[in-house]
LUMPA-120459 format. One record per residue (C-alpha): x, y, z. Coordinates in steps of 0.2 Angstrom, whole numbers. Layout:
# residues N
x, y, z
X, Y, Z $
...
# end
This chain:
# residues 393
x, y, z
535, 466, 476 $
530, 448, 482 $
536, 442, 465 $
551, 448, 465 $
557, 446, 485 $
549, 427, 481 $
560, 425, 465 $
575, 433, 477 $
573, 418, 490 $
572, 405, 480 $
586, 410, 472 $
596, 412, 491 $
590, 397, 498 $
592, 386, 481 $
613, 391, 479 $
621, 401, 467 $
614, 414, 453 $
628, 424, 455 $
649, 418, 449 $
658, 414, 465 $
675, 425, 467 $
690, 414, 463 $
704, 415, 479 $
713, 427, 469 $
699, 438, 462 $
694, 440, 480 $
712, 444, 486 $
710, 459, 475 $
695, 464, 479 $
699, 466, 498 $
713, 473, 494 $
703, 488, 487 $
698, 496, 502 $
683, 507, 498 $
685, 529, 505 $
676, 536, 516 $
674, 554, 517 $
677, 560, 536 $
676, 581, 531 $
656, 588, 531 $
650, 596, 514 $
646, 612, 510 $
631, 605, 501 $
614, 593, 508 $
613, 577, 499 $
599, 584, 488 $
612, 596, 479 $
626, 583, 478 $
614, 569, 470 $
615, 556, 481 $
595, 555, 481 $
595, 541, 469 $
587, 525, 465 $
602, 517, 456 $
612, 519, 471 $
629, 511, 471 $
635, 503, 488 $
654, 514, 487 $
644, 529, 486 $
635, 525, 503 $
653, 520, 510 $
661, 539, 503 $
647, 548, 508 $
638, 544, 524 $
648, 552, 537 $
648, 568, 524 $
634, 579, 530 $
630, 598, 526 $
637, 607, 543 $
630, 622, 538 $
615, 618, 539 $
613, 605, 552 $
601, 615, 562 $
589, 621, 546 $
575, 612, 546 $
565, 605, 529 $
549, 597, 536 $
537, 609, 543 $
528, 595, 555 $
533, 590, 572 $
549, 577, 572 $
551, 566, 587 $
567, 558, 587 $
570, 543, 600 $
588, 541, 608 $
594, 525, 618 $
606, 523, 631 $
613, 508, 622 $
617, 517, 606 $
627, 533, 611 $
628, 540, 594 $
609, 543, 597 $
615, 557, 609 $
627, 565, 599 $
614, 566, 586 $
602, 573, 596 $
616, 588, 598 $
623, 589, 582 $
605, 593, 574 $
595, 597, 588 $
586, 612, 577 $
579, 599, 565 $
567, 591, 579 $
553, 595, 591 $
554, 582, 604 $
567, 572, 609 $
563, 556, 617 $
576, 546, 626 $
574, 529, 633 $
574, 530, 649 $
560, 526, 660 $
550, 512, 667 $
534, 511, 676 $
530, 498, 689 $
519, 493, 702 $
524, 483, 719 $
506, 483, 727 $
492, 494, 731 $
492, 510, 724 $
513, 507, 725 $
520, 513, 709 $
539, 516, 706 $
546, 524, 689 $
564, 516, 687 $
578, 519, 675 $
584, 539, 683 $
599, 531, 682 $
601, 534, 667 $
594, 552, 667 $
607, 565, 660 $
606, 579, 664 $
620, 589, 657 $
616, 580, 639 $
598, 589, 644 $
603, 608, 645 $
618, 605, 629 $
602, 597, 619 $
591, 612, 625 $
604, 627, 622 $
609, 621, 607 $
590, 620, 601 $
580, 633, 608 $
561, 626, 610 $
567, 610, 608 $
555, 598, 619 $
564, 583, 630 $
551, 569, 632 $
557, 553, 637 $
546, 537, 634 $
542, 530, 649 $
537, 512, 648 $
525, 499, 658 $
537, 487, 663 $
532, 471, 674 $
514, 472, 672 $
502, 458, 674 $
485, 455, 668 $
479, 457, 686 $
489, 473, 690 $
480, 481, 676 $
465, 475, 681 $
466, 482, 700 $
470, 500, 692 $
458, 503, 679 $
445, 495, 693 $
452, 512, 706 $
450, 530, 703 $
464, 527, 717 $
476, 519, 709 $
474, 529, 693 $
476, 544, 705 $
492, 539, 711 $
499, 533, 697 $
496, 550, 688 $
505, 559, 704 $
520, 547, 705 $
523, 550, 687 $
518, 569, 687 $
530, 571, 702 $
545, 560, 692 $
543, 570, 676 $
544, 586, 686 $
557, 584, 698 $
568, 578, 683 $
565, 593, 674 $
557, 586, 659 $
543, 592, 646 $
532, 577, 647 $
531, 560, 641 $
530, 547, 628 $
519, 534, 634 $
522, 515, 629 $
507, 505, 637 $
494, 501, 621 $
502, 486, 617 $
504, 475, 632 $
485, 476, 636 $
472, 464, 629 $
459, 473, 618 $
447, 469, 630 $
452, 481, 644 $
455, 497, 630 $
440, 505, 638 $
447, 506, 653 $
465, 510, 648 $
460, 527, 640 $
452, 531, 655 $
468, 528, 664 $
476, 539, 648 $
464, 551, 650 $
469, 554, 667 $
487, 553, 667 $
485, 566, 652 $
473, 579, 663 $
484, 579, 677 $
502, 582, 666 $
496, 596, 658 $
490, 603, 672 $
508, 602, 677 $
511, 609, 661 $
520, 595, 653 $
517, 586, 637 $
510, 568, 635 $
511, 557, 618 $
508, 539, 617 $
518, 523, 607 $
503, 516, 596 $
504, 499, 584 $
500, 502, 565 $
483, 503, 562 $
483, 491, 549 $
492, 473, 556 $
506, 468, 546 $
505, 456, 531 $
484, 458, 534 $
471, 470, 529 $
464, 468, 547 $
461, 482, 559 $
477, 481, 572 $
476, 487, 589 $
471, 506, 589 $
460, 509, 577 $
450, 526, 571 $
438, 524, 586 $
452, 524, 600 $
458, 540, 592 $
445, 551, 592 $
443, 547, 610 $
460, 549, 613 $
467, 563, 602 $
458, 578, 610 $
467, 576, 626 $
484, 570, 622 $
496, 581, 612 $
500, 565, 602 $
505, 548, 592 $
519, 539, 590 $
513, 530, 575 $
524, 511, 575 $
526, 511, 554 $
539, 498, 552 $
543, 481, 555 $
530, 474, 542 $
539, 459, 538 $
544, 445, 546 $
559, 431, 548 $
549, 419, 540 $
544, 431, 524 $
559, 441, 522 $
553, 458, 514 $
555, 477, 517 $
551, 485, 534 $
537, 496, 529 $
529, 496, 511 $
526, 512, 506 $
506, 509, 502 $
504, 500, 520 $
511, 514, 528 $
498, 527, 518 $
484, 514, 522 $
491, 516, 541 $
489, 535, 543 $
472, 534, 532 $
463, 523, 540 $
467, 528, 558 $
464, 545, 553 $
450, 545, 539 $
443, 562, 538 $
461, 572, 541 $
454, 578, 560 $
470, 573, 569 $
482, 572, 556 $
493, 586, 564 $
494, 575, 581 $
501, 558, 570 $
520, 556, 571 $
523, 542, 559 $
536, 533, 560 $
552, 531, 552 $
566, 515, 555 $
583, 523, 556 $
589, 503, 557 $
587, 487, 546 $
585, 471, 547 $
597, 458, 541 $
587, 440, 535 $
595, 423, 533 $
588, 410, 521 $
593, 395, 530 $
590, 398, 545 $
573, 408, 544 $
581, 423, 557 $
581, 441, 557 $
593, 452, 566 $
593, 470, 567 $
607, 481, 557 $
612, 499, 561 $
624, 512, 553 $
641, 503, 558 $
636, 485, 556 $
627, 492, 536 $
642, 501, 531 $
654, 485, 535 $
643, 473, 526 $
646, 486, 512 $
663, 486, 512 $
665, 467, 516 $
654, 462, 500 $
652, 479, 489 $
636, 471, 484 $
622, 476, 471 $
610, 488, 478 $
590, 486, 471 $
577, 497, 472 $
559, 491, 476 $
549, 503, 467 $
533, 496, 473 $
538, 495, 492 $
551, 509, 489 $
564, 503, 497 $
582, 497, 492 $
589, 479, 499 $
603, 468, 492 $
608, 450, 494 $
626, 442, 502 $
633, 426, 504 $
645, 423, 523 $
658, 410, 519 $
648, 399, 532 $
631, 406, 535 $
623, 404, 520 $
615, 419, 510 $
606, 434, 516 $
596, 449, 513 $
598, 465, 518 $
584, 480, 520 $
591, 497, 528 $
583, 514, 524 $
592, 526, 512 $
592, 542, 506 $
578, 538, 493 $
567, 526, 504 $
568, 541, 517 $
565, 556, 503 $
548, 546, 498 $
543, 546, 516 $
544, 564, 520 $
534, 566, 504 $
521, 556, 510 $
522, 561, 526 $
520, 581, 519 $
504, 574, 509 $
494, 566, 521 $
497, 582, 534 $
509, 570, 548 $
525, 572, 558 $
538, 561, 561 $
544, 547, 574 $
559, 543, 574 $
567, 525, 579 $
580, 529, 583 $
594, 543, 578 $
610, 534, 583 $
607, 520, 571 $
604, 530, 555 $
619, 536, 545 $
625, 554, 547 $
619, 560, 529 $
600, 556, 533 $
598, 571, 544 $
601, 584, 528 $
583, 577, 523 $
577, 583, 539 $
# end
């Protein structure tokens, strides 16, 4: 894989490998405009064969909004599915209703946790809160769980420090967010904290978890928690949860958003999560299979889009893929030993640039491993994957 994403950059920061279109060449090609199909299918992708490794860009083009109607609510996985939905990214919410019988948990991105004092906490972002979106989501799913995430926003390192130091402030904090979740009418929570806190203090933050956990399900709501990959990108280091927080953790919370994806980075362009770091992630957090059922691993619905000369990154969804598609019909490749597929562009003024965004394939490989090691599913986030993905589900 390195040697051929290496051989790849070379040749997009060198100049040209492949023949430029003359003006009139590329005249005629725009003037192609590649279909789309707008009807749903009486078939899933499995049966159509769109499930492929030599995938062709028209094909994503004709197909992606062409999903099996019939069976948008029959699920295929047996594990959990969390799926997240933002309030920047509608689609996310349409999603969420269209094929509300594939998941378990919805998690919209609502919420934020803050302190202004002493044992003063306030959860922000009900604003956003819909309600209506709730009960269409709920009747058109029956047991379907809405859990939104709700984040630590505006923390300092002192501000952690004077609540794990207070059963007090632990205590209030749990009642404020009890309170919020209840009121609101919502199932539980997906808690984003692990990450903003230096390692030292982790002792003390699953106590606060621990907590926080006890009192939610004693109001008979759910509680999972956001946690980095086990193994830090681009390393074979340990990353921030490790097999020793989850033991201590996973008997009392009902479980993990797993973060398996961004592995690469601007400065070494490269797929967003290789296959055997992602195995490695669920095996080494998990070795002897105790918790497996509590692990939602995660799956990116979105891709990133890398510049070779300007050593950038930018995040591409559905709309932005499928118009870089038609604007360049480029050659798709598959990464057999990351199992993912990218291609290269060239912008009239910005240089060259790779492209990694999930497809059918790259997902279909991840359910299967996801099935073998005994996990669930994450999901970041449904409105920025392509309609066709959700017959894998």
């Amino acid at each position: 894989m390195q040697v051929l994403l290496g051989t790849l950059w070379l040749a997009l920061a060198c100049g040209s490998v492949h023949a430029t279109l003359s003006k009139s060449d590329a005249k005629k090609a725009a003037s192609k405009t590649l279909l789309e199909k707008t009807q749903f299918s009486g078939k899933p992708v499995h049966e159509r064969g769109l499930v492929v490794t030599d995938l062709r860009a028209e094909d994503v083009v004709l197909e992606h909004r062409s999903y099996c109607s019939a069976k948008a609510h029959k699920r295929h996985f047996a594990g959990d599915i969390l799926g997240y939905v933002t309030p920047w990214n509608r689609h996310g919410y349409d999603v969420a209703k269209i094929f509300g019988g594939k998941f378990t948990h919805i998690a919209p991105v609502w919420l934020q946790l803050k302190r202004h004092g002493r044992e003063m906490f306030e959860v922000t972002g009900l604003d956003d809160v819909d309600q209506g979106w709730m009960r269409a989501v709920r009747k058109q799913a029956k047991g379907l769980r809405v859990v939104p995430r709700l984040r630590f926003e505006d923390w300092t390192y002192e501000d952690f420090q004077n609540v794990l130091d207070s059963e007090d402030e632990i205590e209030e904090l749990s009642r404020t967010v009890v309170q919020v979740a209840k009121s609101q009418h919502f199932d539980g929570l997906v808690v984003e904290v692990w990450s903003q806190l230096l390692t030292q203090k982790h002792a003390g933050l699953i106590h606060l978890l621990t907590h926080m956990a006890e009192a939610l399900h004693q109001a008979r709501l759910l509680v999972f928690l956001v946690i980095p990959p086990a193994v830090a990108p681009g390393t074979n280091k340990l990353g921030m949860f490790t097999h020793k927080e989850l033991e201590q953790l996973a008997p009392v919370l009902d479980g993990f958003s797993l973060m398996t994806y961004d592995y690469s980075t601007a400065q070494q362009a490269g797929p967003s999560a290789p296959l055997s770091w992602v195995r490695a992630c669920v095996q080494v957090l998990d070795p002897r299979s105790r918790w497996r059922s509590k692990i939602l691993l995660g799956l990116n619905f979105y891709g990133v889009d890398y510049s070779a000369s300007r050593d950038t990154r930018e995040p591409v969804i559905g709309a932005r893929y499928i118009q870089t598609l038609k604007d360049h019909r480029p050659q798709m490749v598959w990464d057999s030993q990351a199992a993912e597929h990218f291609f290269e562009y060239k912008k009239s003024r910005g240089g060259r640039h790779v492209v990694f965004y999930p497809t059918l394939k790259s997902l279909q490989v991840r359910l299967e491993l996801a099935r073998e090691l005994g996990v669930g599913l994450s999901i970041w986030e449904l409105g920025q994957g392509l309609d066709y993905f959700y017959d894998l589900l």
